[in-house]
C-alpha positions in Angstrom: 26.4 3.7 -1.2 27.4 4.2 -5.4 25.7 7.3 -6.8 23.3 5.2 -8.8 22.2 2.6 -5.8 19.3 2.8 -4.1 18.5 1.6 -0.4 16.1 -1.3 0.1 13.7 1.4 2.0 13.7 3.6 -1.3 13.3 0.8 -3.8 10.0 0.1 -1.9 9.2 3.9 -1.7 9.5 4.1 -5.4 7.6 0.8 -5.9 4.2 1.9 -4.3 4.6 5.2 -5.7 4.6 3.3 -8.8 1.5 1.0 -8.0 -0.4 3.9 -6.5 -0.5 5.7 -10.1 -2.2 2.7 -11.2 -6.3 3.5 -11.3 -7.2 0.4 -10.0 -5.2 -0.2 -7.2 -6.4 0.3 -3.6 -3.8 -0.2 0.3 -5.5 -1.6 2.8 -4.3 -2.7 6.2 -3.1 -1.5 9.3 -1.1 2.0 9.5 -1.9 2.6 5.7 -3.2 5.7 6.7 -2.1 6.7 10.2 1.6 6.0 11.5 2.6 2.5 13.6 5.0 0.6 11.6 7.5 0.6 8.9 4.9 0.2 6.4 3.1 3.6 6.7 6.6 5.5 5.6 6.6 3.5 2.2 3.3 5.2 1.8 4.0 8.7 1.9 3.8 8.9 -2.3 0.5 7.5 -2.4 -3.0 9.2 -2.7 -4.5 9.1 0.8 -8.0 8.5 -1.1 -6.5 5.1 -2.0 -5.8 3.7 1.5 -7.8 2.0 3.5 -7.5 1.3 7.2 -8.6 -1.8 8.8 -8.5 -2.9 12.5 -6.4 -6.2 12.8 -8.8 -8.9 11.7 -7.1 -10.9 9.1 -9.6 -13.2 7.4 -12.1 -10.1 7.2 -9.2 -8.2 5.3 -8.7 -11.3 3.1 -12.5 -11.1 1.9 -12.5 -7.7 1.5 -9.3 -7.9 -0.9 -10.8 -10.7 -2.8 -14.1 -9.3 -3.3 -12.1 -5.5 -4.7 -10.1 -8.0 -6.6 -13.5 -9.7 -8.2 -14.9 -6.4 -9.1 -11.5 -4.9 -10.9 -9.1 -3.7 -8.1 -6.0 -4.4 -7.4 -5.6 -4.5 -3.7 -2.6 -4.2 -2.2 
């Protein structure tokens, strides 16, 4: 790698680093908050007051992201 390029893995690091400064922005999922997948490593930067973790149950996560959306979150 150049001195100035940045893996894929580090580019999303930095990303939700970014988004977690944000106020309004909440992660929810599985292994937001306790490891499981490659997911919970891009995490590592973020507040662990702003994750939220969910059992797998898909349609219940997609209400629960669009009723945080309707009331000023950003979910993520």
């Amino acid at each position: 790698m150049g001195k100035f390029l940045m893996t894929y893995s580090e580019e999303i690091k930095k990303s939700m680093k970014f988004l977690g400064k944000n106020k309004n922005t909440l992660f929810l999922g599985q292994s937001v908050s306790v490891p499981g997948n490659l997911l919970f490593d891009s995490l590592n930067k973020v507040n662990n007051k702003k994750k939220i973790e969910l059992p797998i149950f898909e349609e219940t996560q997609m209400g629960i992201s669009i009723g945080l959306a309707l009331n000023g979150f950003i979910p993520i």
